[in-house]
C-alpha positions in Angstrom: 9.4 23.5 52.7 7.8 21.2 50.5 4.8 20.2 53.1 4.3 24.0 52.9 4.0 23.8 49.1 1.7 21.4 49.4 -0.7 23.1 51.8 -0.7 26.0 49.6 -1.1 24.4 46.5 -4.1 22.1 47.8 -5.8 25.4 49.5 -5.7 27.1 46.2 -6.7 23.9 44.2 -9.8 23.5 47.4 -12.4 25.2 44.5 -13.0 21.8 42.9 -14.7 20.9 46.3 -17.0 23.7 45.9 -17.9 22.7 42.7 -21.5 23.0 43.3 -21.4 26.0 45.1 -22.2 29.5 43.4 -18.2 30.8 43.0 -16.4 34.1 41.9 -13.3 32.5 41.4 -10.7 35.1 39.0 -10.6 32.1 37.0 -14.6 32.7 35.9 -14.5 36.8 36.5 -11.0 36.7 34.5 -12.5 34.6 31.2 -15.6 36.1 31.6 -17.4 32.5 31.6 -20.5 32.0 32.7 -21.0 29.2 35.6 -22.9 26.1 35.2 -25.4 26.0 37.5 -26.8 22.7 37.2 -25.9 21.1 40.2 -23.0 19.1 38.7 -19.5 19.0 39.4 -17.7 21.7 37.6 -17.4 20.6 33.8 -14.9 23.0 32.0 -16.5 21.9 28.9 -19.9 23.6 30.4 -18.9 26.9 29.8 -19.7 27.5 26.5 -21.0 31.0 26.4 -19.4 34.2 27.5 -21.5 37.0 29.7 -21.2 39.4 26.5 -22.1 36.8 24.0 -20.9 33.9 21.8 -16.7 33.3 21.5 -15.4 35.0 19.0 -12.1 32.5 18.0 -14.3 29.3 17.6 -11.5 26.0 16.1 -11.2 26.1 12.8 -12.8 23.4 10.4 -10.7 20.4 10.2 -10.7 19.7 6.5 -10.1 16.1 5.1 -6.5 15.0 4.5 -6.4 14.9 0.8 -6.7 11.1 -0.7 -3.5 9.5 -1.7 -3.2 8.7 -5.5 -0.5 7.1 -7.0 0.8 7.6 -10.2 -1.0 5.8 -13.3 2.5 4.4 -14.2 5.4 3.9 -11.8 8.4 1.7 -12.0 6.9 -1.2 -9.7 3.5 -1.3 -11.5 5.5 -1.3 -15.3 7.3 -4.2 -14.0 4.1 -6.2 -12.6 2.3 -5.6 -16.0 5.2 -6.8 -17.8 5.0 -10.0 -15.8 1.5 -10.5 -16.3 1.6 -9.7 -20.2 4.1 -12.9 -20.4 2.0 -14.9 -18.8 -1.0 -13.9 -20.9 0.4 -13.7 -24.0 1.9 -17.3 -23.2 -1.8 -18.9 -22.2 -3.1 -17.2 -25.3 -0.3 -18.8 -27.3 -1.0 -22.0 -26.0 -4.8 -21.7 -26.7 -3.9 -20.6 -30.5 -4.5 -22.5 -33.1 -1.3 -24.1 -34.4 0.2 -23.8 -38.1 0.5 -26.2 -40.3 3.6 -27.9 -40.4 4.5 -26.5 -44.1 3.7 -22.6 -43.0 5.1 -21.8 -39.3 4.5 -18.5 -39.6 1.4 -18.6 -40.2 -1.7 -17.4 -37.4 -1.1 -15.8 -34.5 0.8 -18.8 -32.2 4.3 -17.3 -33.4 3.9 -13.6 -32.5 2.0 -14.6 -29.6 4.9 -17.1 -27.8 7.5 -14.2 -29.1 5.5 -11.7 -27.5 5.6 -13.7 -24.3 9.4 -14.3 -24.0 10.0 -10.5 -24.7 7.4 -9.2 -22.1 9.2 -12.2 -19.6 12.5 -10.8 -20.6 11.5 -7.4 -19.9 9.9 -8.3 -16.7 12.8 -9.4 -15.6 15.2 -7.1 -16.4 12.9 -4.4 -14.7 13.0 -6.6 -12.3 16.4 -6.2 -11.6 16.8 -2.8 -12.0 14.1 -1.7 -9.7 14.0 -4.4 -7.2 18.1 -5.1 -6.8 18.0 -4.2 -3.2 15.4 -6.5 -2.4 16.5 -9.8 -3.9 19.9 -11.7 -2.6 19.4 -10.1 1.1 17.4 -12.8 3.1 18.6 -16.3 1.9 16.9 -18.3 -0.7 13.9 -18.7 1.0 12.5 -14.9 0.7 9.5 -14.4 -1.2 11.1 -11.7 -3.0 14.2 -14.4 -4.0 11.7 -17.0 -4.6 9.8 -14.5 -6.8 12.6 -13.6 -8.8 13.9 -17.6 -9.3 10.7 -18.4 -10.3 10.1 -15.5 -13.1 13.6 -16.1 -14.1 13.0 -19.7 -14.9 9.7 -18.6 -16.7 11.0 -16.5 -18.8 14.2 -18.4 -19.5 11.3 -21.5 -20.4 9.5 -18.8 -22.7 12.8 -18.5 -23.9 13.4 -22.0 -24.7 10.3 -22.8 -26.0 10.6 -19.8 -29.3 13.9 -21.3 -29.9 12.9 -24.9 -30.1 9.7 -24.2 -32.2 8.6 -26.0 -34.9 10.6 -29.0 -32.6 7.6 -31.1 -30.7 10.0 -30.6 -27.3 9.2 -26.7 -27.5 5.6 -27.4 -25.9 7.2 -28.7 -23.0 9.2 -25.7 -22.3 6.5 -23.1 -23.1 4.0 -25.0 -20.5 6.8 -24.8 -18.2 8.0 -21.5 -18.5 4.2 -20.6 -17.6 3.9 -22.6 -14.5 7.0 -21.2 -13.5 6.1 -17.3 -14.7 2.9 -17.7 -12.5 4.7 -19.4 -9.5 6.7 -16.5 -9.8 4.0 -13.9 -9.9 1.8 -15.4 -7.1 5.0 -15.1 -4.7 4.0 -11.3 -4.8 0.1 -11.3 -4.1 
């Protein structure tokens, strides 16, 4: 049964060999098509025009997929601005010019190194809340736990370094609390 299946099927499929032969297959006659004749083997794609005129369903125009665009402000992005305001408040607290020993609270270097260890702070508390699931899942050899010991420390040294000011020790911390903050932050790019 099936070697008669296969007879009939190939005698049926046998037009392809008569490609370049004039044809009235029902396949034509039935669609209406008219046949390339050009010599060719048959090219479905040939048969672009109908005996009564142009197709009337032509595809429709693929449009563009519309751009992705994500949010100005999103949980990630608040945290990675955070990060990089304490580290640039802290360079900018360094490069300020110090107060005299009799004023500390005078100029800029105060607000500047208390600026820093609130933004480091907050970057790692946001940290924590949008990241949890990331960090403590890999060992302590994952960027993303390497990234979060390393802010920590920076931020902890930012810390230090407004608690232990006017003392000549708090530069120490403050210059390490920015290595550390930008160890941290290079971890993620």
């Amino acid at each position: 049964m099936k070697y008669c299946m296969f007879a009939v099927l190939a005698l049926f499929c046998s037009n392809i060999a008569m490609a370049e032969d004039t044809t009235t297959l029902p396949a034509y006659t039935a669609l209406n098509l008219d046949y390339p004749d050009s010599g060719r083997y048959m090219q479905l794609s040939a048969a672009t025009k109908s005996k009564t005129g142009e197709f009337t369903k032509m595809p429709a125009d693929i449009k563009d997929k519309p751009v992705f665009k994500e949010d100005w402000l999103t949980a990630n992005k608040m945290h990675k601005y955070l990060g990089i305001g304490s580290l640039s408040l802290a360079l900018l607290a360094a490069i300020a010019p110090k107060p005299p020993k009799d004023k500390p609270d005078d100029g800029n270097h105060k607000a500047l190194a208390e600026g820093a260890a609130v933004l480091g702070g907050a970057a790692v508390a946001t940290g924590l809340m949008f990241h949890y699931d990331d960090i403590f899942d890999y060992g302590a050899s994952d960027p993303d736990n390497l990234h979060a010991t390393y802010a920590t420390l920076g931020a902890i040294g930012f810390a230090m370094a407004v608690s232990d000011a006017p003392a000549a020790q708090h530069v120490g911390y403050g210059v390490l609390g920015a290595v550390l903050m930008g160890i941290g932050i290079k971890y993620t790019w």
